[in-house]
C-alpha positions in Angstrom: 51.6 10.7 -39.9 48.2 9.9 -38.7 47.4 6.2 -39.2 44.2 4.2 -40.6 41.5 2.3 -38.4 42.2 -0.2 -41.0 43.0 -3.6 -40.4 47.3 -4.2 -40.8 48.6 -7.0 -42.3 49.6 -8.5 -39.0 45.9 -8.4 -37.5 43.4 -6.1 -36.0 44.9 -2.6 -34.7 45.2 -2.6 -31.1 43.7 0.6 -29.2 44.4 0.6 -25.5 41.9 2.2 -23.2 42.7 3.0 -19.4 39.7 2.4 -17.2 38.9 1.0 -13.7 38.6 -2.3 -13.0 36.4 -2.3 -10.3 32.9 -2.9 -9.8 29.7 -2.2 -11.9 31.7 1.2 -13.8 34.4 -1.5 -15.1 31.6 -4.2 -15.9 29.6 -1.4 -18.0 32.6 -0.5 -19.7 33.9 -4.1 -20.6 30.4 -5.1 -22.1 30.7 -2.1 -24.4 34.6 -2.4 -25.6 33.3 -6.1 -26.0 30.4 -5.1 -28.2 33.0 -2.2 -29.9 35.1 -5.1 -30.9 32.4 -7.5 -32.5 31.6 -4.7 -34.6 34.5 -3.6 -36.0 36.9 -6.7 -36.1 39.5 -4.4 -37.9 40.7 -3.0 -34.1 40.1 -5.1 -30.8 40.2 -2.4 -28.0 42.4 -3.5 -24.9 41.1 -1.6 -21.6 44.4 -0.7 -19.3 43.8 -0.7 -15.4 44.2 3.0 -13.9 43.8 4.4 -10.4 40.3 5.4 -9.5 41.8 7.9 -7.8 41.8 11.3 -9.6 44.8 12.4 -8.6 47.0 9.2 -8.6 45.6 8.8 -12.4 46.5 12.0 -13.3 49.9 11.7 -11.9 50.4 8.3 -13.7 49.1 10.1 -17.1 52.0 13.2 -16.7 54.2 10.3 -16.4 53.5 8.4 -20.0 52.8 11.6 -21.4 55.8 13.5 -20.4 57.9 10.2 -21.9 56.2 10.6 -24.4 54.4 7.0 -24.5 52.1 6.1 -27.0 49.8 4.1 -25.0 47.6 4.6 -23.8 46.3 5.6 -27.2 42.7 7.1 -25.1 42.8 9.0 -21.9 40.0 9.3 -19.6 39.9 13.0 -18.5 38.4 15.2 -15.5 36.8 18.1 -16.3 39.9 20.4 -15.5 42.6 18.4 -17.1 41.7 18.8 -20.6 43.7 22.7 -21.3 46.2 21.7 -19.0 46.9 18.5 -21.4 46.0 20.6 -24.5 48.4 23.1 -24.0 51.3 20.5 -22.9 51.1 18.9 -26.4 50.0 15.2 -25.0 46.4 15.5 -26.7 45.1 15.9 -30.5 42.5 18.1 -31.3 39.2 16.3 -32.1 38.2 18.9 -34.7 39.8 17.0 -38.0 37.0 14.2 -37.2 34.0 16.2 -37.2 32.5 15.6 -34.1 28.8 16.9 -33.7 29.2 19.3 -31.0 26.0 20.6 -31.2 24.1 17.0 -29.8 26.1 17.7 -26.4 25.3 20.6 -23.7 27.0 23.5 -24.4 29.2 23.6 -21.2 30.5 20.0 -21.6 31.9 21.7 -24.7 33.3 25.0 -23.7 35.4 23.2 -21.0 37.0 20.9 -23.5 38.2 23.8 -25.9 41.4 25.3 -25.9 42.6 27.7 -28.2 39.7 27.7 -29.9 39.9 23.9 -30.7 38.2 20.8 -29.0 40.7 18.2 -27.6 38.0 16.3 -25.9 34.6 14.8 -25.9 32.6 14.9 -22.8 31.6 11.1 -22.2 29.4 11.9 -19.4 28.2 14.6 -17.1 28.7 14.8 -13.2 27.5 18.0 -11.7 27.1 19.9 -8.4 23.4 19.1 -6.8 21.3 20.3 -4.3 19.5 17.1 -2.8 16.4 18.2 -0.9 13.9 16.0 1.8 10.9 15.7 -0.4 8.7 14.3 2.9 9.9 17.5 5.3 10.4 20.3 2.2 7.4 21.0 0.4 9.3 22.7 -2.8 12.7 23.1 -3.9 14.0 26.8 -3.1 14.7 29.2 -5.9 16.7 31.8 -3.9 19.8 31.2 -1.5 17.6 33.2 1.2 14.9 30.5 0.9 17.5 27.4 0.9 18.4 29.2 4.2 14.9 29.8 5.8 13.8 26.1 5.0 16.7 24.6 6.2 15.9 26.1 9.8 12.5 25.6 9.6 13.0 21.8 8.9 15.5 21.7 11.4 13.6 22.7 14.3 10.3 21.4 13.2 11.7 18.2 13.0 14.9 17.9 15.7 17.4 17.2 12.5 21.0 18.3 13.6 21.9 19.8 10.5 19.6 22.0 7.7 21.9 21.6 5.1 25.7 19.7 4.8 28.1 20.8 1.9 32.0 20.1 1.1 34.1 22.6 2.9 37.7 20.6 3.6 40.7 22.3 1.8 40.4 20.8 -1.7 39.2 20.8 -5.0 35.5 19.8 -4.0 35.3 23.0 -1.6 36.5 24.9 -5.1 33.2 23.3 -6.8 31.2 24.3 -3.8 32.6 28.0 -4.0 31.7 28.4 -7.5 28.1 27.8 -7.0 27.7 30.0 -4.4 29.7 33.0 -6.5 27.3 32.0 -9.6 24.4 32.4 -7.2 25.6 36.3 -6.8 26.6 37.0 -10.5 30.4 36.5 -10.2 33.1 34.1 -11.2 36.9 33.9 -11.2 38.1 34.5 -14.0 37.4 36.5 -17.3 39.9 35.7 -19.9 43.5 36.2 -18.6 42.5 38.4 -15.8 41.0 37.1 -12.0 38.3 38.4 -10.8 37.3 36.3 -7.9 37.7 39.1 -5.6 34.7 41.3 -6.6 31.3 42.0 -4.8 29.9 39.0 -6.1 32.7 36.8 -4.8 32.3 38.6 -0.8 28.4 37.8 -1.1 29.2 34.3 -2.0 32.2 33.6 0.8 29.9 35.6 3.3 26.6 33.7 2.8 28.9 30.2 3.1 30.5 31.6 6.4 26.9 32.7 7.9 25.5 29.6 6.9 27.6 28.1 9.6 27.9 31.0 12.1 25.1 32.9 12.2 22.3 30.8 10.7 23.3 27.6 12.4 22.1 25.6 9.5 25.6 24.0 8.5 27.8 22.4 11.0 31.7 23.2 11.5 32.6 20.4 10.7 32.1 20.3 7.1 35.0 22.4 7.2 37.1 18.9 7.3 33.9 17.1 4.9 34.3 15.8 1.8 31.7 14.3 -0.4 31.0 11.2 1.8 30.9 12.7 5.1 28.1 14.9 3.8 26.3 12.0 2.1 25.9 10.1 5.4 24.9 12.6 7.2 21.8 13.2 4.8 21.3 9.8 4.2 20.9 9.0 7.9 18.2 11.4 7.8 20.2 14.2 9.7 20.0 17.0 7.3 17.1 18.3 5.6 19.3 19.6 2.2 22.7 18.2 1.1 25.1 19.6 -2.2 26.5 16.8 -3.6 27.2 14.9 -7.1 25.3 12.2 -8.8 26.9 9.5 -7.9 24.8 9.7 -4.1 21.7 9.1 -6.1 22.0 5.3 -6.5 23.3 4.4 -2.9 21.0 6.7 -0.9 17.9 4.9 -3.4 18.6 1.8 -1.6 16.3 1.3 1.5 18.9 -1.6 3.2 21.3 1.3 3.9 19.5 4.3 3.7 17.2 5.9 5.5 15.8 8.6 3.2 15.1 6.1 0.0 12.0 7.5 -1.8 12.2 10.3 -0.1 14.4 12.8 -2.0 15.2 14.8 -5.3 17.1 16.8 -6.7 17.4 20.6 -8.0 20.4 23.2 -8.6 22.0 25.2 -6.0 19.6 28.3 -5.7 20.8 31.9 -7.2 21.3 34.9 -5.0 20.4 38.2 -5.8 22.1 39.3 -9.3 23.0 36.0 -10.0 21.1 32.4 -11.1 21.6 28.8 -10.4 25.2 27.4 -10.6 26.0 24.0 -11.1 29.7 23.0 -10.9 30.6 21.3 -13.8 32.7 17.6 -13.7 32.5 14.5 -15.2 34.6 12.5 -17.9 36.0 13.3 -21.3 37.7 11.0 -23.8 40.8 12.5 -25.5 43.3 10.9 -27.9 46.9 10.7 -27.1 48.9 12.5 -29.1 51.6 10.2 -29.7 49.1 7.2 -30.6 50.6 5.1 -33.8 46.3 4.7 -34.9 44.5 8.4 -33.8 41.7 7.7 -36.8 41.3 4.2 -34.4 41.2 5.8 -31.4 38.7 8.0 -33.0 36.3 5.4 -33.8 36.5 3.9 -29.9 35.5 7.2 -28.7 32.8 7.7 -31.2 31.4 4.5 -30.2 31.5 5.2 -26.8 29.7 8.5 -26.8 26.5 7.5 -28.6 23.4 7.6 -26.8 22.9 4.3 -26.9 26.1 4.2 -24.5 25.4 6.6 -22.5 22.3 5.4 -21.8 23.4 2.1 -20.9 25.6 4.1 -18.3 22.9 5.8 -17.0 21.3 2.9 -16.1 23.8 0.4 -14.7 26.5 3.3 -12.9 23.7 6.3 -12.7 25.9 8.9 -14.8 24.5 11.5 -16.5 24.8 11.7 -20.3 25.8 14.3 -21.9 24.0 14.6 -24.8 20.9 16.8 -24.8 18.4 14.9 -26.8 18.0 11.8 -24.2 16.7 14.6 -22.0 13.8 15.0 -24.1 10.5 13.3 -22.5 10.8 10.9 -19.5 13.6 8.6 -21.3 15.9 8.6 -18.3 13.6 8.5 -15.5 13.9 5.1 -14.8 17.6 5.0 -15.6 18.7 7.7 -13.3 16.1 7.3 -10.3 15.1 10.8 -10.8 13.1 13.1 -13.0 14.9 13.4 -16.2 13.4 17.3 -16.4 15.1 18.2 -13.0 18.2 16.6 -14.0 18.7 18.3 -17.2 17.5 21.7 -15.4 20.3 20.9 -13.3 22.7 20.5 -16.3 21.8 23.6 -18.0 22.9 25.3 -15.2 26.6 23.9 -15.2 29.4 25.9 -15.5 33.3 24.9 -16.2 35.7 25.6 -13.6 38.1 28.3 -15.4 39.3 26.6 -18.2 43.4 26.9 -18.3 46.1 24.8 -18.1 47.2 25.8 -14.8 43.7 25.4 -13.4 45.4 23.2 -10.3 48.0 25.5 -9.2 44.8 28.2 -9.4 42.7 26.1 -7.4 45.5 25.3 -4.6 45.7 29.1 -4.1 42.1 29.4 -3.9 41.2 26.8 -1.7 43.9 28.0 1.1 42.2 31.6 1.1 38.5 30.2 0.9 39.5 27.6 3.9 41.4 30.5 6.0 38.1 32.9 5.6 35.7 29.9 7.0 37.3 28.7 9.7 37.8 32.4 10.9 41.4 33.4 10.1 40.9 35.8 8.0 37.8 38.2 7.0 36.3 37.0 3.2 37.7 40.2 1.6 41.1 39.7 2.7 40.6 35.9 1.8 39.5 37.0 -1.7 42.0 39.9 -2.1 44.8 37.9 -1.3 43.8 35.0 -3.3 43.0 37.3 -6.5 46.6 38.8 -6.5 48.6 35.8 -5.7 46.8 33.7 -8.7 47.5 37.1 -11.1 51.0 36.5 -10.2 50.8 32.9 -11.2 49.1 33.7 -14.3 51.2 36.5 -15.3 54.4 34.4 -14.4 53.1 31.5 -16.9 52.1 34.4 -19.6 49.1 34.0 -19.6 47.7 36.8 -17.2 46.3 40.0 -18.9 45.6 41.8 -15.4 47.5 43.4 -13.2 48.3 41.5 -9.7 48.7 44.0 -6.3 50.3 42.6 -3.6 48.8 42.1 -0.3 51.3 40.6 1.9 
């Protein structure tokens, strides 16, 4: 039985929230469970200490859940966690409290559904970005063809060593990378319960990542071992004319004691290719409620606190994340907040798209990323990359029943 976010007759409920505890994210978040909890003195909101790490939090979470713990009675989601809980039982659809789903951006809500049913509000948006040298680039580019041409332009004209730096080690953030380049050509991976990552649009997109690096020179080698920070240094030393990143590079590459391309920088989506548009890979956090909380209508109440724009402007401003609600988009409201201008950034946004929303979305992804590494570092051509991958994550979904194509073996 769902309990009451009224107060019990041995004190306020008691809603525990995991969170970091470091640095300005845990100082944002403190000030507004403090100011939660001077509002509604019926429930006093105790934050938990969690990894920062996504995948050590996520392990801890499959722990409680699994034991079926009530507390946490929140979770703090990735983007990609929310079917997989969804579907395991741990989470409780958000539908019975009427959120208003139609104040956020429509792709912060589709990768929150499963089933038809919302298990998780988006608390704020983090999205793939091209970062571009606003002193050497006169324009952002609107094609990949362009993104190519002034990379080498800028390169040579001005002795960088790289025209442009992207994630390309052999994990998720090479995934994210992927899917903006198969956007760019039209493609994605999958429809429903079939995978369709090895199409056309999908050997354009693994084609133009490899040329980048072998035949147009403009990406170095080495980001095949780069994550995000590798790549941010190198732009913010002033050694690469473009950079794809996330928003959280904004704030330290604004700050002229350490970097060396303050003021001179914005940002844009990943150019589209031909038959496809701009792609932005979807992240970010959502709040869910555990489904074993003894106070779910209390757990409610934190998250709808938490999600108002008032919040997530706050946010904005002190950690630089992106809110996710569409209306503080309007006008210049966040310029100052983010460092950037608000129109480009919700351009940007509008562009995101979910990473394929299932509940077996990691096991998917490991596939994915060992055939997309094997095809750029030159073991294997990108249709055999893709092929393979396509019929080996068919299996996986047909194994877990819920695959409605038909996988081919390629061994």
């Amino acid at each position: 039985m769902w309990g009451c976010a009224g107060q019990t007759d041995h004190g306020p409920i008691i809603v525990t929230f995991p969170g970091s505890s470091l640095g300005a994210e845990a100082q944002v978040l403190n000030r507004q469970l403090a100011r939660f909890n001077a509002e509604h003195p019926a429930i006093r909101v105790v934050r938990r200490d969690t990894p920062d790490a996504a995948d050590q939090r996520h392990q801890l979470y499959v722990q409680w859940l699994n034991a079926g713990a009530s507390d946490p009675d929140i979770l703090q989601l990735d983007a990609i966690w929310t079917p997989e809980f969804a579907a395991a039982g741990w989470i409780l659809p958000l539908d019975h409290f009427g959120p208003d789903t139609a104040s956020f951006f429509p792709s912060t809500i589709q990768a929150n559904r499963w089933r038809d049913s919302l298990f998780a509000l988006p608390w704020f948006v983090d999205v793939g970005m091209l970062y571009w040298r606003t002193d050497l680039v006169p324009s952002a580019p609107s094609t990949l063809a362009e993104l190519v041409s002034l990379a080498k332009r800028a390169r040579q004209q001005h002795r960088l060593k790289y025209g442009l730096v992207w994630q390309g080690a052999r994990y998720e953030g090479l995934i994210t990378n992927f899917v903006e380049y198969l956007g760019a050509y039209g493609g994605q991976i999958l429809e429903g319960g079939r995978v369709v990552v090895s199409s056309e649009a999908g050997r354009l997109a693994l084609t133009e990542m490899r040329n980048e690096i072998y035949r147009d020179g403009i990406v170095p080698s080495a980001v095949l071992t780069w994550h995000e920070e590798e790549s941010r240094f190198a732009f913010q030393n002033g050694e690469s004319a473009f950079m794809r990143n996330w928003p959280y590079a904004v704030g330290l590459m604004r700050d002229s004691t350490q970097s060396r391309v303050a003021g001179k920088f914005s940002v844009a989506a990943m150019p589209a290719g031909p038959g496809g548009r701009p792609t932005a890979a979807l992240g970010g956090a959502q709040l869910a409620i555990n489904r074993h909380t003894e106070s779910p209508e209390a757990a409610w109440a934190v998250i709808n606190f938490l999600t108002q724009p008032e919040q997530m402007r706050e946010r904005a401003r002190v950690v630089g994340e992106f809110p996710s609600r569409v209306a503080l988009y309007e006008g210049e409201g966040l310029n100052a907040e983010l460092g950037l201008p608000t129109d480009a950034v919700r351009r940007v946004i509008e562009y995101a798209v979910p990473r394929p929303v299932t509940p077996v979305y990691n096991q998917l992804s490991e596939i994915l990323q060992i055939n997309l590494h094997r095809a750029l570092t030159r073991q294997t051509t990108p249709e055999a990359a893709l092929a393979q991958a396509q019929s080996d994550m068919q299996h996986l979904l047909n194994r877990v029943g819920l695959g409605t194509g038909v996988a081919t073996a390629q061994r």
